[in-house]
C-alpha positions in Angstrom: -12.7 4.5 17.6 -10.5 1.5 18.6 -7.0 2.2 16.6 -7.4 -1.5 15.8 -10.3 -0.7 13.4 -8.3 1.9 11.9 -6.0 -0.7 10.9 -8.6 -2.8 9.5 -10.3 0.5 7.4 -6.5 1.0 5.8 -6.6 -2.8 5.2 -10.1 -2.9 3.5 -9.3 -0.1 1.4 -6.0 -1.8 0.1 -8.5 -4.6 -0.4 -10.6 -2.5 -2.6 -7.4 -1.1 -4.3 -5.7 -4.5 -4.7 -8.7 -6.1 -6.8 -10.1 -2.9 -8.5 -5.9 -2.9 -10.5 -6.1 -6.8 -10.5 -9.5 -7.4 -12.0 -9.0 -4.2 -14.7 -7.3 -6.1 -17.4 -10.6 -8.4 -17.4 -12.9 -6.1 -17.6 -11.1 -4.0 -20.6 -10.3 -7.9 -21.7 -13.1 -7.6 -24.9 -11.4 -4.6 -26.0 -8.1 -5.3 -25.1 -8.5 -8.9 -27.1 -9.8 -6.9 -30.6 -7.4 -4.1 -29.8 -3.7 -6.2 -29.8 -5.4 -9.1 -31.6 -5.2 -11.8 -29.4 -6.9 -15.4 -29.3 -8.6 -16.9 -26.3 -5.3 -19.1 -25.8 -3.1 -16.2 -25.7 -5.5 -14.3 -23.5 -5.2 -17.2 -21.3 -1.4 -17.0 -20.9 -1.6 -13.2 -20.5 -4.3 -13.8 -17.6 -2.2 -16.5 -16.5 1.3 -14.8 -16.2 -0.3 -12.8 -13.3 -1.2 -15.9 -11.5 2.1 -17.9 -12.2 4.5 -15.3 -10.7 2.0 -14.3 -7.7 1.9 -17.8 -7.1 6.1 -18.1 -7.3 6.4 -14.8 -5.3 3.5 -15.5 -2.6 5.8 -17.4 0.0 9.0 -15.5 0.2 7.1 -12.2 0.1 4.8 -13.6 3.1 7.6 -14.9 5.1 9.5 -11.5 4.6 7.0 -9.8 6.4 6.9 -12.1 8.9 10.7 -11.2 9.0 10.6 -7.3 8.5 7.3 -6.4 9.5 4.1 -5.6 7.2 5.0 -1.9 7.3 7.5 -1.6 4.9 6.9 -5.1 2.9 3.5 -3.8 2.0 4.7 -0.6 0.9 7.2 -2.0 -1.6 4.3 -4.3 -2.5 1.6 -1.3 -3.4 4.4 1.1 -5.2 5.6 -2.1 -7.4 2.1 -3.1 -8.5 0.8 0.7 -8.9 3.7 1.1 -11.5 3.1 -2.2 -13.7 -1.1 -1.3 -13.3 0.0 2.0 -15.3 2.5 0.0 -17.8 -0.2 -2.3 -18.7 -1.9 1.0 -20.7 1.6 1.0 -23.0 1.7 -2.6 -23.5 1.9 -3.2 -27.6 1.2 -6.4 -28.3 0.9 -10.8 -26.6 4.8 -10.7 -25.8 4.9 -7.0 -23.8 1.6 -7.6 -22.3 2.6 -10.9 -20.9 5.9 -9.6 -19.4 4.1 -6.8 -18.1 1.3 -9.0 -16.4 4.1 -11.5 -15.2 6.2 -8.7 -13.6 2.6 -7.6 -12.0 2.0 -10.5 -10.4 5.5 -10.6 -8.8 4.9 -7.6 -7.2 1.9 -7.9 -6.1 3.0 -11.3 -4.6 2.3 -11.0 -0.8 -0.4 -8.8 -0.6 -2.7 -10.9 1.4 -0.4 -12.8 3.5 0.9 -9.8 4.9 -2.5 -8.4 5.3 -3.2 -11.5 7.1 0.0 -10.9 9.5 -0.6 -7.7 10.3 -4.3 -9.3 12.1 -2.6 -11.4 13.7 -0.4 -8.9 15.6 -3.5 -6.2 16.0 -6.5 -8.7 16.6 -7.4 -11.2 19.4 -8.2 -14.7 17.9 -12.0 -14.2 18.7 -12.1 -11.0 16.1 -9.7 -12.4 13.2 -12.2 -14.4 11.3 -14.5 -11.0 11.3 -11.0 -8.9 10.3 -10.6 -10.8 7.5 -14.5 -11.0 6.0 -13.8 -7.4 6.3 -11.0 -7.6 4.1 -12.3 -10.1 1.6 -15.2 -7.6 1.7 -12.8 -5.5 0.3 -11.3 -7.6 -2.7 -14.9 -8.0 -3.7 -16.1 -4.1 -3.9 -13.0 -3.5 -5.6 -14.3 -6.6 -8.7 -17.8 -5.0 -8.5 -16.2 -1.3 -9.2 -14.0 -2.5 -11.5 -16.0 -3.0 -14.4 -18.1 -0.4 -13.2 -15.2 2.1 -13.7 -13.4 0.6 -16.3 -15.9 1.0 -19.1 -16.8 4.2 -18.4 -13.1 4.9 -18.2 -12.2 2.8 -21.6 -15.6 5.2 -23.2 -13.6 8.3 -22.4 -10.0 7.7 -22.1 -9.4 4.4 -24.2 -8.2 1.0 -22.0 -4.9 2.5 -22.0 -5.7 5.4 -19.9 -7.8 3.4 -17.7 -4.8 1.3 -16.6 -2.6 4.9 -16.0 -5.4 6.6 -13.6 -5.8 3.1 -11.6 -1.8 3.1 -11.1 -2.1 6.2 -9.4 -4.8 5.4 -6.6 -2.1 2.4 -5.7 0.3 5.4 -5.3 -1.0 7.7 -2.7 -2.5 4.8 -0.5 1.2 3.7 0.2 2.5 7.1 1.1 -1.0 6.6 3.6 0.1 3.2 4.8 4.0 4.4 5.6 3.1 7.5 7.1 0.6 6.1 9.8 1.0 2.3 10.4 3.5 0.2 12.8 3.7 -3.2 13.1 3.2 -3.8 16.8 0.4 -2.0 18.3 2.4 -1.0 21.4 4.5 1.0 18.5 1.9 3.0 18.1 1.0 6.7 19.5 -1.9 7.0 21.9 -3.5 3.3 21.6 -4.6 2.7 25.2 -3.6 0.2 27.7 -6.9 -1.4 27.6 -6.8 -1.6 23.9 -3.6 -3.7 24.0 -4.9 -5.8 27.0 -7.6 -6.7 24.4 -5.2 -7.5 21.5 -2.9 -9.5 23.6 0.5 -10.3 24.1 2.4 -10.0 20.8 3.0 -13.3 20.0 3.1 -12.4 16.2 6.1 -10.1 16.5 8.4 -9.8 13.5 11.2 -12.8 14.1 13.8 -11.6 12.3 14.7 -15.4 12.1 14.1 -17.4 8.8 10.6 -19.5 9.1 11.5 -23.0 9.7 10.7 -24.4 6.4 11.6 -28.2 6.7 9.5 -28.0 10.1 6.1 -26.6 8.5 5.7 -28.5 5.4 6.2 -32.3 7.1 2.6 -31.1 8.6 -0.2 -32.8 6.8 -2.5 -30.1 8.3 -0.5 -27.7 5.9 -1.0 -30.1 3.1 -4.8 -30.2 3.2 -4.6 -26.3 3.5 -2.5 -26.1 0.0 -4.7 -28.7 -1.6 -8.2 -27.2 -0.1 -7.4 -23.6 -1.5 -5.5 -24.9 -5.0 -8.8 -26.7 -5.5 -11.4 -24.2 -4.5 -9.0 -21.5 -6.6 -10.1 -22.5 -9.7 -13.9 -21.0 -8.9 -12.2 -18.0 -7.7 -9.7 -16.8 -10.8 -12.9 -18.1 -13.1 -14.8 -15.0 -11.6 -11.5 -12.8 -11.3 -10.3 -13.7 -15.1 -12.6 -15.3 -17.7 -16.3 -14.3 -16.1 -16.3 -11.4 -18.2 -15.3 -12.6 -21.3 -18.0 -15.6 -20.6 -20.4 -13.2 -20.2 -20.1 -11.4 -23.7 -18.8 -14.1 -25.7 -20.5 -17.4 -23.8 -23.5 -15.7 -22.7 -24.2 -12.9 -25.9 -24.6 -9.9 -23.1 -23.5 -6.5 -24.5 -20.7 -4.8 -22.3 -22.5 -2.9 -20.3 -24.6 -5.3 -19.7 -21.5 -7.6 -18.5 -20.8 -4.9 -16.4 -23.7 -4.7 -14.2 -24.2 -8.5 -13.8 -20.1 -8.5 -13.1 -21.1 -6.0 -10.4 -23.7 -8.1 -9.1 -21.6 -11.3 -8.5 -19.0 -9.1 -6.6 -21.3 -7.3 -4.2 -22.9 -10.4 -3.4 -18.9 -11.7 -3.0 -19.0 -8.7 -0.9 -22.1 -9.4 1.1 -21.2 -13.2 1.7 -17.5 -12.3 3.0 -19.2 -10.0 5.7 -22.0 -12.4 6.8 -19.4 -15.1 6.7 -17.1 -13.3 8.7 -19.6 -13.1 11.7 -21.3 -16.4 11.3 -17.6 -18.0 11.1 -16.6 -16.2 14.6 -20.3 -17.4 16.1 -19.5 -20.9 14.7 -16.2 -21.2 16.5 -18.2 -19.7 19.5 -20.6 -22.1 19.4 -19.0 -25.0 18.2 -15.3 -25.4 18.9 -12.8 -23.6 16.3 -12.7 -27.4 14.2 -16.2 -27.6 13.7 -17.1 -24.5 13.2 -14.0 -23.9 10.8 -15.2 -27.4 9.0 -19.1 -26.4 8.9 -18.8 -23.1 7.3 -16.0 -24.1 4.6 -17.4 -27.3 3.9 -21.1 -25.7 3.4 -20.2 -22.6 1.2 -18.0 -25.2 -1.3 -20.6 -27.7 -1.9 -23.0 -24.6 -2.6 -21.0 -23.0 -5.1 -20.0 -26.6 -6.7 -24.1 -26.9 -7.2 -24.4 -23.4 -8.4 -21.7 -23.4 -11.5 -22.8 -26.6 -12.4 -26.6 -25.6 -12.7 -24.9 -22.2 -14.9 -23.3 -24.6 -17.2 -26.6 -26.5 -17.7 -29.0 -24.0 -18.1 -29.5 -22.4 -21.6 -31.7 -19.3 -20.0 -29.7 -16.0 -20.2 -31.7 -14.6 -16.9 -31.6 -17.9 -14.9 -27.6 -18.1 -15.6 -27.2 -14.7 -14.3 -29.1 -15.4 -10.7 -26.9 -19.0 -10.6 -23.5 -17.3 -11.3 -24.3 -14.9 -9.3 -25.1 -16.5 -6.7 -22.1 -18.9 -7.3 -19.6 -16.5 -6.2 -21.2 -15.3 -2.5 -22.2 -19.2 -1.5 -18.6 -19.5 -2.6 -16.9 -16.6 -0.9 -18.7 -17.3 2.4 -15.4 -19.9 3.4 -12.7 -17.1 2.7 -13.1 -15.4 6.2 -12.7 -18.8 7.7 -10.2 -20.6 5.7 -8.0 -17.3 6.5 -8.3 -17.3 10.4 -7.3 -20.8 10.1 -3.9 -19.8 8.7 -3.4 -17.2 11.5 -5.1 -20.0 13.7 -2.1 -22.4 12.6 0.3 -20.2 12.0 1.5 -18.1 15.1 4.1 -16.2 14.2 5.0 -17.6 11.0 1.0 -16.6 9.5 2.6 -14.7 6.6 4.7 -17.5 5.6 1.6 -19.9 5.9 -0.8 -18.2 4.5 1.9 -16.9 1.4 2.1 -20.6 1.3 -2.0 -21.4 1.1 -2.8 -18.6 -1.3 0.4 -19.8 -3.5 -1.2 -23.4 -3.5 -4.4 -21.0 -4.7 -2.6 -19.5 -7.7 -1.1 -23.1 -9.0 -4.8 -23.7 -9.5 -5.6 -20.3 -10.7 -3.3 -20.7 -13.1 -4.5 -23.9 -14.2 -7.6 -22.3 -14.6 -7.1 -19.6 -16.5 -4.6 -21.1 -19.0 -6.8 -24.2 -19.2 -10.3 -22.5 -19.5 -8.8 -21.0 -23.1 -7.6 -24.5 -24.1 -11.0 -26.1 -23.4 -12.4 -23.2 -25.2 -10.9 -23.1 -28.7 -10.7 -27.2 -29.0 -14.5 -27.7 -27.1 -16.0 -24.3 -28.7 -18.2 -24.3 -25.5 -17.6 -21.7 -22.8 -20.0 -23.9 -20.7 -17.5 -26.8 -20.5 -15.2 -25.0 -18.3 -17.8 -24.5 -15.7 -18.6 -28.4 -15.4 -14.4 -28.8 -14.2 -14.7 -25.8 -12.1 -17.3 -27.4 -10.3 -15.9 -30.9 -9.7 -12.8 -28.9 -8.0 -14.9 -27.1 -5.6 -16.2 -30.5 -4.7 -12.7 -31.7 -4.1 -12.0 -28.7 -2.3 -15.2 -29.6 0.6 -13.7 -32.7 1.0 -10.4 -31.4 1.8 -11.8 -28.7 4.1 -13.4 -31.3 6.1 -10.0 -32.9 7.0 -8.6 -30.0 8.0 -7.9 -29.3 11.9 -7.1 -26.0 12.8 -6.9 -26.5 16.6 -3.4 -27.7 16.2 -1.1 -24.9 15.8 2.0 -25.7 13.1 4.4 -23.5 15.4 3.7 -25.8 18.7 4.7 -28.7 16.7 7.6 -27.4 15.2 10.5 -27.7 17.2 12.7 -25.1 15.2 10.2 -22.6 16.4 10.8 -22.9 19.8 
């Protein structure tokens, strides 16, 4: 095995880890809502604490790895997170839980953007868009299982306990990650010469320089990034935060019936991220790395726009299921590809522009998930929601298709040189 892939199993599996922690407090969120008595505006704000200090955190904590490396940035990252997973189960009431969820998002601010920066040091450009469907892969499993284990866990332990076993999966992966990974694959015992031939010259070492800030945000391709992902965000926290609740209290469907059709949207998330991985890396084979970028994200938007709006519309319990479903891997098939164009862009600053991109994602996110309980209480429709949700994926396809990512940010940034 290629010590490259080894890399990319440790990533997947902090993929799986990072979403199965993140997505927990949803799927205990019926219980959790009766338990500490909280309305659906409150239980936006907790939701949405999370997102407004990952989306604060997301740049610096990128561009400190591109400054220190992924090895020990991610570990602080995994112990931090692991610890406020496990203090979510002590929480007492709307003011602990949100502090709690705030300080979670902090720490788990980062997560991706280093993930992203360490493929750009251990993959060659034609494998990164592949990496990261791998790693999206990932984030989905972990949504599928975590409903899956959650109510089972919440059946025999009470939602509390749930939140103290999941903190300490966080825990041993990071002793893993700090015991075996380096940040340049020439750091690493017995990788072979041809194996680094393949990967390349490291271009994406750690600069120990501060990103040039002024530089990379005077780039409109940067600006269509943030908008494109802040946009298309607001599908993505809808499935991470509010599709369960939508499901029970929207929808009527028991909780372990929410469960299994929670499961369902997130493997096909999981399916989509995999196919899109390839067919993103076969586009930009076949097509040039603009058009095949464009076709793929611009595609997979429009879809999922179509596919929440027909949910909102349809009054059919089994036809909503297949639509939102189906919403979330038409959807996820532009993650692989919107990714690999931040390390397409990015060089040697990828952590700092994808921390920026994903930051832009939880602005909208937050929006979202705040928002969504607004609309909620004053509409009494959880159908409403879906109708916004869909009119900013549009905007998001229309962004996408702006964007150029055969113009690197780093060659046209004269502080980098």
């Amino acid at each position: 095995m290629k010590t490259r892939n080894i890399v990319l199993a440790l990533l997947v599996l902090l993929s799986v880890i990072t979403f199965l922690d993140r997505l927990a407090i949803a799927a205990a969120g019926p219980l959790m809502q009766r338990d500490l008595g909280l309305d659906p505006k409150q239980w936006g704000w907790v939701l949405g604490a999370f997102v407004l200090a990952y989306g604060v955190f997301e740049i610096p904590t990128g561009a400190l790895g591109d400054r220190l490396g992924q090895r020990r940035v991610i570990t602080r990252i995994v112990l931090w997170w692991s610890a406020f997973t496990a203090l979510t189960g002590v929480a007492s009431g709307f003011v602990p839980l949100l502090a709690t969820r705030f300080l979670f998002g902090a720490g788990e601010a980062g997560a991706y953007p280093n993930m992203a920066g360490s493929v750009a040091r251990w993959f060659p450009k034609i494998e990164r868009a592949r990496a990261q469907g791998f790693i999206w892969a990932g984030s989905r499993a972990g949504g599928a299982l975590a409903p899956l284990m959650v109510v089972p866990l919440q059946a025999h332990f009470g939602w509390r306990g749930s939140f103290w076993l999941l903190g300490a999966i966080g825990l041993a992966w990071a002793a893993a990650w700090w015991w075996w990974y380096r940040d340049l694959p020439e750091q690493k015992d017995r990788i072979s010469k041809a194996e680094l031939a393949e990967i390349g010259a490291a271009d994406n070492a750690p600069t120990h320089v501060p990103a040039p800030w002024g530089g990379l945000f005077r780039k409109k391709q940067l600006w269509l990034i943030l908008g494109m992902y802040g946009t298309y965000a607001w599908s993505s926290w809808f499935y991470f935060s509010w599709l369960h609740t939508y499901l029970v209290r929207g929808r009527g469907f028991s909780e372990g019936q929410m469960a299994a059709i929670t499961a369902l949207a997130f493997v096909f998330g999981a399916v989509a991220n995999l196919a899109g991985g390839y067919v993103g890396d076969f586009a930009v084979r076949r097509m040039g790395v603009t058009k095949g970028r464009r076709l793929i994200g611009c595609t997979s938007l429009s879809g999922g726009a179509v596919l929440l709006l027909a949910t909102a519309l349809t009054p059919d319990q089994t036809t909503a299921t297949i639509l939102i479903s189906l919403g979330l891997g038409v959807t996820d098939l532009m993650l692989p590809s919107a990714w690999a164009i931040c390390v397409d862009i990015g060089g040697r600053y990828t952590g700092t522009v994808t921390g920026a991109m994903n930051s832009a994602g939880q602005l909208g996110g937050f929006l979202c998930t705040v928002l969504f309980g607004y609309i909620v209480s004053l509409s009494g429709s959880y159908h409403l929601p879906l109708v916004v949700i869909a009119a900013m994926l549009t905007v998001s396809a229309v962004l996408f298709s702006r964007i150029d990512p055969s113009r690197p940010l780093i060659e046209e940034t004269p502080e980098a040189s």
